[in-house]
LUMPATOR-345013 format. One line per 8 residues: number of its first residue (from 1); their letters; for each residue x, y, z of C-alpha. Coordinates in steps of 0.2 Angstrom, whole numbers, plus 5000, padded with zeros to 4 digits. Layout:
NUM) a) X Y Z | ... .
***
This chain:
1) xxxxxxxx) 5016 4515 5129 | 5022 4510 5110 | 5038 4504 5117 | 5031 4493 5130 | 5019 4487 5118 | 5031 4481 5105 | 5041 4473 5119 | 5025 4463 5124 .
9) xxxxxxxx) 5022 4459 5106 | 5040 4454 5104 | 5037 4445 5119 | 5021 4433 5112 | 5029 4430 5095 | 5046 4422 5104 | 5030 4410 5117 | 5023 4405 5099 .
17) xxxxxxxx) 5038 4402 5089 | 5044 4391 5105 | 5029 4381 5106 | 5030 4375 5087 | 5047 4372 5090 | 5044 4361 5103 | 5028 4352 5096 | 5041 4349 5082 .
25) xxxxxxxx) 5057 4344 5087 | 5053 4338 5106 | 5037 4331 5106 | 5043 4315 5098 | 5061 4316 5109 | 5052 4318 5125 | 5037 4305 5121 | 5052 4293 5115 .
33) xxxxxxxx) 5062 4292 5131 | 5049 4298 5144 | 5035 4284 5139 | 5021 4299 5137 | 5011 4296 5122 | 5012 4313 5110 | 4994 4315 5110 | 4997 4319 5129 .
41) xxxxxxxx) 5008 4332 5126 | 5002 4337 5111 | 4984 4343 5121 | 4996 4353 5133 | 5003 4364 5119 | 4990 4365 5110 | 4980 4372 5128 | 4997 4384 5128 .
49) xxxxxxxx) 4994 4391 5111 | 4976 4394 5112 | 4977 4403 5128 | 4992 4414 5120 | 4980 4420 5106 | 4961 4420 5116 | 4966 4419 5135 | 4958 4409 5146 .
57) xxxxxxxx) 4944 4406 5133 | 4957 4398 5124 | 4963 4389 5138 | 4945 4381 5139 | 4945 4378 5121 | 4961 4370 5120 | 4955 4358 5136 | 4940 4352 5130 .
65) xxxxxxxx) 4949 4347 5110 | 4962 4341 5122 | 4952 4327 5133 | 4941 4323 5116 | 4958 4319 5108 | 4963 4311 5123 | 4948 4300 5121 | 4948 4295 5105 .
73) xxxxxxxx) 4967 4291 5108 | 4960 4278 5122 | 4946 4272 5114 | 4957 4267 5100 | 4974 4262 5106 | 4975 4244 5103 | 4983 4244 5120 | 4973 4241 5135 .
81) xxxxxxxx) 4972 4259 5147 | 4964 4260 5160 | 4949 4273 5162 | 4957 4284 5177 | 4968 4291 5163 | 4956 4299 5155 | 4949 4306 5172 | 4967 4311 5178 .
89) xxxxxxxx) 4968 4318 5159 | 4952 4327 5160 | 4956 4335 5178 | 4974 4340 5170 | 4969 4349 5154 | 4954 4357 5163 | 4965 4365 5176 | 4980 4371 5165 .
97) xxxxxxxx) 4969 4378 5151 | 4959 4387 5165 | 4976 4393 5176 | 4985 4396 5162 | 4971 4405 5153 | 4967 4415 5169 | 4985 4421 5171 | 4987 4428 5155 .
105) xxxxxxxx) 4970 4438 5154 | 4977 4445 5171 | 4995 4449 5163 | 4985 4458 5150 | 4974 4465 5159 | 4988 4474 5169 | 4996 4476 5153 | 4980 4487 5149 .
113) xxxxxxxx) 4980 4497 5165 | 5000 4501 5163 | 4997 4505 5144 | 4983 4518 5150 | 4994 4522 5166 | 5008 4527 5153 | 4993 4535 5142 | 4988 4546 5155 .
121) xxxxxxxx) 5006 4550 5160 | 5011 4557 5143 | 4994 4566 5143 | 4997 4574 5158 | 5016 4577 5153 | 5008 4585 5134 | 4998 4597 5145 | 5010 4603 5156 .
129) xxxxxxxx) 5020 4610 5143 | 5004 4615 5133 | 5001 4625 5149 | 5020 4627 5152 | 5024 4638 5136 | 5005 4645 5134 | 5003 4655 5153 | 5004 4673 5150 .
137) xxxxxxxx) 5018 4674 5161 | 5037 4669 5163 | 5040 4654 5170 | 5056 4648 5175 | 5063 4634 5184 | 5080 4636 5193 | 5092 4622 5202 | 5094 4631 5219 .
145) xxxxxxxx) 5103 4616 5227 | 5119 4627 5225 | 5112 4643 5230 | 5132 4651 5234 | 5138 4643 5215 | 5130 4645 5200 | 5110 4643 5202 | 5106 4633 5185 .
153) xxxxxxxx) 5092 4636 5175 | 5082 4619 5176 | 5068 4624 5161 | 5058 4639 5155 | 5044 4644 5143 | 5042 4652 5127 | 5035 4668 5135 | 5053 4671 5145 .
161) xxxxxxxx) 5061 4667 5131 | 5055 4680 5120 | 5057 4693 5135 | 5073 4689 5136 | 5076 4689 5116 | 5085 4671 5118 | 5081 4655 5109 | 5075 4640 5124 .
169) xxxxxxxx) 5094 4631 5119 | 5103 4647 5125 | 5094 4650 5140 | 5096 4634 5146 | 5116 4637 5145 | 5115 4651 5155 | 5113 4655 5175 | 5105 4665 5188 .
177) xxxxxxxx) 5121 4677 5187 | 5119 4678 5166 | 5098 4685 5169 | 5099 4698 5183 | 5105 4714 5188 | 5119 4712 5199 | 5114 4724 5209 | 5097 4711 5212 .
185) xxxxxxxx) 5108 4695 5212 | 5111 4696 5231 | 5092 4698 5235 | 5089 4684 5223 | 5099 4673 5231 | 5093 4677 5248 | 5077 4672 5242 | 5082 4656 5237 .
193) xxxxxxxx) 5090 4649 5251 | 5073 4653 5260 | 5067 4641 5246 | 5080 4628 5247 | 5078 4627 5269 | 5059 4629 5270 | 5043 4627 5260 | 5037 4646 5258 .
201) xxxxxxxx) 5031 4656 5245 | 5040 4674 5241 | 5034 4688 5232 | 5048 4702 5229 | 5052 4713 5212 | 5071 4711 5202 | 5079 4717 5185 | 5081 4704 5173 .
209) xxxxxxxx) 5095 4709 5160 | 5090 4703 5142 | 5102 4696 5130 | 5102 4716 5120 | 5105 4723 5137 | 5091 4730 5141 | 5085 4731 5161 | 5068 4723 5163 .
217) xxxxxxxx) 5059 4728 5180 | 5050 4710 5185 | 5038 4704 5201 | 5042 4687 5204 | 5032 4674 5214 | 5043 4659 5219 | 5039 4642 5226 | 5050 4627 5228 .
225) xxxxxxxx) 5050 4607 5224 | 5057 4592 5227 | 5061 4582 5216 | 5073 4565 5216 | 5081 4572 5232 | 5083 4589 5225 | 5076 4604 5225 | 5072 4616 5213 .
233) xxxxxxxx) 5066 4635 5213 | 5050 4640 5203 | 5048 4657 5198 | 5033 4664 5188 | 5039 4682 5184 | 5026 4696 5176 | 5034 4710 5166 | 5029 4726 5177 .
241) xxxxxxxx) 5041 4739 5167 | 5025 4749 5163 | 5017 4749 5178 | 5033 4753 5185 | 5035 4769 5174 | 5014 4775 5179 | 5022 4773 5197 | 5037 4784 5194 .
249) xxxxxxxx) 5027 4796 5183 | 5014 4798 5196 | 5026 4799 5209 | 5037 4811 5201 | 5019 4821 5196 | 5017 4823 5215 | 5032 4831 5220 | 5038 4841 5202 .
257) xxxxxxxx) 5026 4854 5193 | 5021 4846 5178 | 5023 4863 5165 | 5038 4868 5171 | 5049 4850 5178 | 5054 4859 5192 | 5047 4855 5211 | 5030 4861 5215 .
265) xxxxxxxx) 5023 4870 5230 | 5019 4851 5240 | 5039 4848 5238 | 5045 4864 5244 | 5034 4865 5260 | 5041 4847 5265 | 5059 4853 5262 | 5055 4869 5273 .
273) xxxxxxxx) 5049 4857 5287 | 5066 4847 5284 | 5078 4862 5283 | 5071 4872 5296 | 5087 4863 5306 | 5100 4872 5316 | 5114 4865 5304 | 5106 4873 5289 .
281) xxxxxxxx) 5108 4890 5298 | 5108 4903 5290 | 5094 4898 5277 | 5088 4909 5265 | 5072 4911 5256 | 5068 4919 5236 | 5053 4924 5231 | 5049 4927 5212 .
289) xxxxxxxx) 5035 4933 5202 | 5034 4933 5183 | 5031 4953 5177 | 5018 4954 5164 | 5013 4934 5161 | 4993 4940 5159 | 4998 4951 5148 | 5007 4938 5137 .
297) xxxxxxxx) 4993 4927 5141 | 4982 4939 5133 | 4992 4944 5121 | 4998 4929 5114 | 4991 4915 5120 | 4993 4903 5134 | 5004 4892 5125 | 5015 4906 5125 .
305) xxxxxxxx) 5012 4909 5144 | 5019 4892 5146 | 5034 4895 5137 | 5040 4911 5146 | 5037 4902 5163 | 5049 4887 5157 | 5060 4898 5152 | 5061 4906 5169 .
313) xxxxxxxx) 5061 4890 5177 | 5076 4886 5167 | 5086 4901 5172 | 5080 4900 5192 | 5086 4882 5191 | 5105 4886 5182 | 5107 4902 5194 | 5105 4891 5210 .
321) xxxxxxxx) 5116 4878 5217 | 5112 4857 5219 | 5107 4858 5235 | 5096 4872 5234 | 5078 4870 5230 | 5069 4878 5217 | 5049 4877 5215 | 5034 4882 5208 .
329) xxxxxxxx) 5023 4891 5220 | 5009 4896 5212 | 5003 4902 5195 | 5016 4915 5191 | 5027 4912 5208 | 5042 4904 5213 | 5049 4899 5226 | 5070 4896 5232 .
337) xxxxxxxx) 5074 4890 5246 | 5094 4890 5250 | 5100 4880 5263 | 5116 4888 5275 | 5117 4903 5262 | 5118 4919 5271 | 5111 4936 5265 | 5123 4942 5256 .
345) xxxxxxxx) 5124 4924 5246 | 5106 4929 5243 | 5109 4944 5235 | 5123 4937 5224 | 5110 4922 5218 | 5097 4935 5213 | 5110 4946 5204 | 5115 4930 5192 .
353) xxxxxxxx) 5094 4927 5190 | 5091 4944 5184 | 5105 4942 5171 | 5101 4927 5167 | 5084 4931 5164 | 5089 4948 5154 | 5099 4937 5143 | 5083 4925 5139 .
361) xxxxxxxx) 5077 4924 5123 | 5058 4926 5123 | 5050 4933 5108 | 5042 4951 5109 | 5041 4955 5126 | 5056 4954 5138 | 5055 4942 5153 | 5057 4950 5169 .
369) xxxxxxxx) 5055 4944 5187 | 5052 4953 5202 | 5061 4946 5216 | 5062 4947 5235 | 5072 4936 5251 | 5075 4935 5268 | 5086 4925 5277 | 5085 4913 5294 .
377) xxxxxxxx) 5099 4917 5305 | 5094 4908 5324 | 5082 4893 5326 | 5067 4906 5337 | 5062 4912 5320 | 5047 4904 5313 | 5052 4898 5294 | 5034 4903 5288 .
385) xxxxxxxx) 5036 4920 5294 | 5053 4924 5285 | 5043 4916 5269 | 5031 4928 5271 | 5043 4943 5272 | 5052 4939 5258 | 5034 4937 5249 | 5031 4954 5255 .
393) xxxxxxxx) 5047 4961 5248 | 5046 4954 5231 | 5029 4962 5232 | 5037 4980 5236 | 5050 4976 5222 | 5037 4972 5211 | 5028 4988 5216 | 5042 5000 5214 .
401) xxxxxxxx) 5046 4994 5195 | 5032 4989 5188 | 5031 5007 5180 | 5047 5005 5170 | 5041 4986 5167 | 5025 4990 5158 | 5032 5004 5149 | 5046 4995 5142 .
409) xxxxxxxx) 5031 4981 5137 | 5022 4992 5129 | 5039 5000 5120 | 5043 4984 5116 | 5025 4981 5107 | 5025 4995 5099 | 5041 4991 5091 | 5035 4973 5088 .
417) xxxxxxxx) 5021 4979 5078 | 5029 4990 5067 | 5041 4975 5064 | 5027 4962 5059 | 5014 4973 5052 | 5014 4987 5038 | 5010 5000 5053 | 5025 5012 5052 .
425) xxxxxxxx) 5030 5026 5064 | 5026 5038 5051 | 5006 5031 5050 | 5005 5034 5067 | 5012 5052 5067 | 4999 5057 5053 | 4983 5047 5063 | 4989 5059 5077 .
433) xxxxxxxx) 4989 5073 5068 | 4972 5070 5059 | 4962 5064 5076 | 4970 5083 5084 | 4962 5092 5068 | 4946 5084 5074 | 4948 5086 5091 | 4948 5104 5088 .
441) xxxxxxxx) 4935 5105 5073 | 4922 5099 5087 | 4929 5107 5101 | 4933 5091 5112 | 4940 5089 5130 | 4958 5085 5132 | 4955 5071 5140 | 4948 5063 5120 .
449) xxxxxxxx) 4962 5069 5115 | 4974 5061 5123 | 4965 5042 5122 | 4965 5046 5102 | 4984 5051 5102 | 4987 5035 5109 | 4974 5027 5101 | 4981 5030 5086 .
457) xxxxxxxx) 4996 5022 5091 | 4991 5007 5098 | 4975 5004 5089 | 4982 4986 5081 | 4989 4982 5095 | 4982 4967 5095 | 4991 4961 5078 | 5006 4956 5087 .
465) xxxxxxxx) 5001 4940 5092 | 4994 4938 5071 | 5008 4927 5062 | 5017 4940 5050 | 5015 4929 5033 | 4996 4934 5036 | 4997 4952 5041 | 5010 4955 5026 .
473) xxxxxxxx) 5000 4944 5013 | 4998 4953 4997 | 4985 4940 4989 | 4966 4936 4995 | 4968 4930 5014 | 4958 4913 5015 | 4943 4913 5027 | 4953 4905 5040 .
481) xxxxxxxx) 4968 4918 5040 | 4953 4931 5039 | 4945 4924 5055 | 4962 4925 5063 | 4963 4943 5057 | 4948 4950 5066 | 4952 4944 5083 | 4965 4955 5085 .
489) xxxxxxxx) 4954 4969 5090 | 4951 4955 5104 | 4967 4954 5108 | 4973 4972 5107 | 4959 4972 5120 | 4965 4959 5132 | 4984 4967 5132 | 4976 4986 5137 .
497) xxxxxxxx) 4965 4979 5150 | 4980 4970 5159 | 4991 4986 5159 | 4983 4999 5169 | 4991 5015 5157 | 4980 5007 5142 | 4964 5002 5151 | 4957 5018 5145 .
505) xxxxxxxx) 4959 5011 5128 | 4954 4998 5129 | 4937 4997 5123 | 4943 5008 5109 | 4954 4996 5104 | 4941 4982 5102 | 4927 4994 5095 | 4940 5004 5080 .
513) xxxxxxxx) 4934 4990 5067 | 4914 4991 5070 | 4904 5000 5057 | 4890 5014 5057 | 4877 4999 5051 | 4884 4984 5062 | 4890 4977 5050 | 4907 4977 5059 .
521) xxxxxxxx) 4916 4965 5071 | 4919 4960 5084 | 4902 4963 5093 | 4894 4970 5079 | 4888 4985 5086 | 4878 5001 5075 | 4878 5018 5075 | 4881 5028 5093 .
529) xxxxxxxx) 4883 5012 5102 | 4901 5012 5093 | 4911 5024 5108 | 4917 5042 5098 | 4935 5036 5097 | 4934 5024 5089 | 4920 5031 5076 | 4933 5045 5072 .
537) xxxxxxxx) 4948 5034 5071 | 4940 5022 5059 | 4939 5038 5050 | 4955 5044 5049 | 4964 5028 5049 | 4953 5022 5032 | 4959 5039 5025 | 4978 5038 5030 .
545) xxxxxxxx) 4976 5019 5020 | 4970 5024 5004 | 4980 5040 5002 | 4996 5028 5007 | 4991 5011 4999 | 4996 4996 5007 | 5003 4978 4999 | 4987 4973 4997 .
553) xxxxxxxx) 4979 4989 4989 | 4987 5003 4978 | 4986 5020 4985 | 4973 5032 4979 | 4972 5050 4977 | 4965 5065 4990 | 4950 5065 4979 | 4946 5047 4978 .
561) xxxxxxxx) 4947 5045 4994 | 4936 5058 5000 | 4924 5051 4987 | 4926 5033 4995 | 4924 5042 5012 | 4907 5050 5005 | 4900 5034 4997 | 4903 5023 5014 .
569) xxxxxxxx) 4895 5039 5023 | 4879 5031 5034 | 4885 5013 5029 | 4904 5011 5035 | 4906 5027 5046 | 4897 5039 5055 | 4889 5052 5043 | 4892 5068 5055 .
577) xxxxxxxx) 4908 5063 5059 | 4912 5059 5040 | 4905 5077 5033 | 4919 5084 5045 | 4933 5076 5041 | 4931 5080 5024 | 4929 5099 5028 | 4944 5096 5035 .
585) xxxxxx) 4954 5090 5021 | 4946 5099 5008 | 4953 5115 5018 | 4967 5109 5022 | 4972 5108 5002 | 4964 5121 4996 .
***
């Protein structure tokens, strides 16, 4: 628009600058050797110049000075002329002021329409690149005339350009083959010819490649144009990396157990479908249950549940082969299945599990795993049922050493406790000795006996799952670290009701820190509602601690302790019970 302004402006100055040339230098030539009177063409410039500067209202004006001038130059000419010459004079001015006047208020009328035409067009052209670089999405714009060269990057916005960490300048140097993943390029390609040979739109996914390297999953939606015979590709691409990863997570979610990363239960009953093949015979199947999880569970904590069944995971996983599959199959189960492995294969598998599960590192209680298999050896035999018998035979395995597998779990606490509390062997003989002294004093059954003896033992079971810092503290425990301490009766409480040799302990166990005036904890029960174990354990055990001291508290002697034993008498521990112990001891060192 300014350009074609200043060209028409140009364009008016050079008219002007003509016509005062003429009315200067060839009026008086022309009226000289033509015989027109200067007057005569003076009034025809004069209507030019006037229509130049006000149109065809200047044209008019010009006219009407013209035949006025024309008429005093008749009236006054001392030359006879005739009248007709101001007629034909009239007629002539009129008509060129008006034609002339009327054609130049249509040039600049036109000149108006194209200067808002070019307006509008630059408008328009502003808002397409306002629109252009501002949509959310990746625009491009590809030359797909040569779709088996070099496709050519025609334009592109800002929003592409920061995907793809290049500056507009670069990206325009660069080609189709430059942005995408060569393994895409092809497809791409493809797409485009569709483009280049029919007008149809294509929605399809690619991998562009930005300029660090990085693959970028993209949707694309192309279109094509024309455009001065050619035709060019438009592609609006969206980003689709995360939803792409939400895809692959939920689709690796449906298919893998989420704890442990290996396959899950819906996996392995599609691959059973799939192998049950006659050219995977023999097929074998493993069955595995974790020994004692609820007892870690309880014991310490779920957290520590989870851990033991990755570790197991782990070592199911790096004991089988690639092509076999290995699954959670339920809470504590798993699952192998082992494509064209015969039995005795099998057998050699489970051996390297069971080693390689002995050699895990798991904290205080040894991971173990039952395991049972059986193996498909002709296509009549129903899959589900030989996955049932080797349930049923990890079930008899399970069975025949779960004995030897809580003993050595409860070996294996006792030792941790010692390890992580100031409960010795030796503070355990002496409980054992002191409960049989009572046992005897009050003439009760063997059967008390025994759940003292072991009682006495295993008591503060329940501390392994305390951290050590706070069981071995020697300064004031903080309220928190003394909250922590008194659930361990809880927990002791948990680990003897999963094992069926210390269920009879159990409550024991959760009632030896209650007091005779229920003050204790956890439930805060009072006097005989606290079970007779546990009333003359509390005893004993207080006894054993202030004769022997701990970090925390220096030892006392015989007779201050028996004193503290009588003072807490009726408050802390049973009376009856206290009165005899004390017998006891003072006969015992007299």
């Amino acid at each position: 628009m300014d350009l074609f302004t200043t060209k028409w402006n140009k364009y008016k100055r050079l008219l002007m600058i003509t016509a005062i040339i003429a009315y200067a230098v060839l009026i008086p030539i022309v009226s000289k050797y033509i015989g027109i009177p200067e007057r005569g063409i003076l009034g025809t410039f004069l209507i030019f110049l006037f229509t130049m500067m006000w149109g065809l209202k200047g044209g008019i004006i010009g006219a009407v000075y013209s035949i006025i001038n024309l008429g005093y130059y008749i009236a006054n000419s001392p030359h006879q002329i005739d009248n007709s010459f101001l007629v034909l004079g009239t007629v002539l001015y009129l008509f060129i002021g008006i034609a002339l006047g009327r054609l130049l208020d249509v040039v600049r009328s036109q000149k108006a329409n194209l200067s808002n035409l070019l307006e509008s067009l630059e408008q328009k052209e502003t808002n397409y690149h306002q629109l252009f670089d501002t949509i959310v999405d990746c625009l491009f714009v590809f030359d797909i005339n040569d779709i088996y060269g070099h496709v050519n990057i025609v334009d592109v916005n800002t929003v592409a350009c920061k995907l793809l960490g290049y500056g507009k300048e670069e990206i325009l140097q660069l080609t189709c083959n430059d942005l995408i993943d060569k393994d895409y390029l092809k497809k791409m390609k493809y797409f485009f010819g569709k483009l280049f040979h029919a007008d149809q739109e294509f929605l399809f996914e690619t991998i562009f490649i930005t300029k660090q390297g990085k693959k970028i999953t993209v949707e694309c939606h192309c279109n094509s144009i024309s455009k001065n015979g050619k035709v060019f590709g438009i592609c609006v691409a969206r980003d689709i990396s995360e939803r792409k990863a939400v895809e692959e997570k939920i689709r690796y979610l449906t298919f893998h157990d989420s704890l442990t990363g290996i396959y899950n239960r819906a996996y392995f009953e599609n691959e059973l479908e799939k192998y049950d093949n006659l050219r995977y015979l023999p097929i074998s199947i493993i069955i595995g249950d974790m020994n004692g999880l609820k007892l870690v569970n309880d014991a310490f904590g779920h957290d520590e549940g989870d851990r033991l069944l990755k570790i197991a995971a782990k070592c199911l996983k790096e004991s089988c082969r690639q092509a076999d599959t290995v699954a959670r199959y339920g809470g504590d189960e798993f699952v192998i299945l082992l494509p064209n492995t015969t039995n005795q294969e099998t057998e050699d598998i489970i051996e390297r599990i069971k080693n390689k599960i002995s050699q895990a590192q798991f904290g205080p209680v040894p991971p173990s795993i039952a395991l049972g298999s059986e193996t498909k050896t002709v296509m009549n035999q129903d899959i589900h049922l030989i996955l049932k018998q080797a349930e049923d035979k990890m079930y008899q395995q399970k069975l025949t050493s779960e004995q030897s597998n809580r003993s050595a779990v409860i070996t294996t606490l006792e030792r941790t406790l010692i390890e992580v509390s100031e409960e010795t062997e030796l503070h355990a003989l002496r409980l054992q000795a002191l409960c049989d002294q009572m046992c005897e004093k009050m003439n009760l059954p063997g059967s008390l006996k025994s759940e003292l003896r072991l009682l006495a033992v295993l008591h503060d079971i329940g501390k392994v799952a305390i951290p050590q810092t706070i069981l071995t503290k020697a300064s004031e425990l903080s309220l928190d670290e003394w909250r922590l301490i008194k659930q361990h009766p809880e927990i002791g409480y948990r680990i003897a009701q999963s094992s069926p040799d210390l269920a009879f302990i159990a409550k024991g166990i959760l009632t030896h820190h209650e007091r005779w005036d229920g003050t204790g904890y956890p439930r805060g029960l009072k006097g005989e509602d606290i079970p007779l174990s546990s009333r003359i354990l509390a005893i004993v055990d207080a006894y054993d601690v202030m004769v022997s001291g701990r970090a925390y508290k220096e030892k006392m002697s015989n007779e201050d302790a028996i004193e503290e034993i009588e003072r807490t008498s009726g408050t802390q521990f049973d009376p009856n019970l206290a009165k005899i112990f004390i017998e006891i001891i003072i006969n015992e060192n007299v």
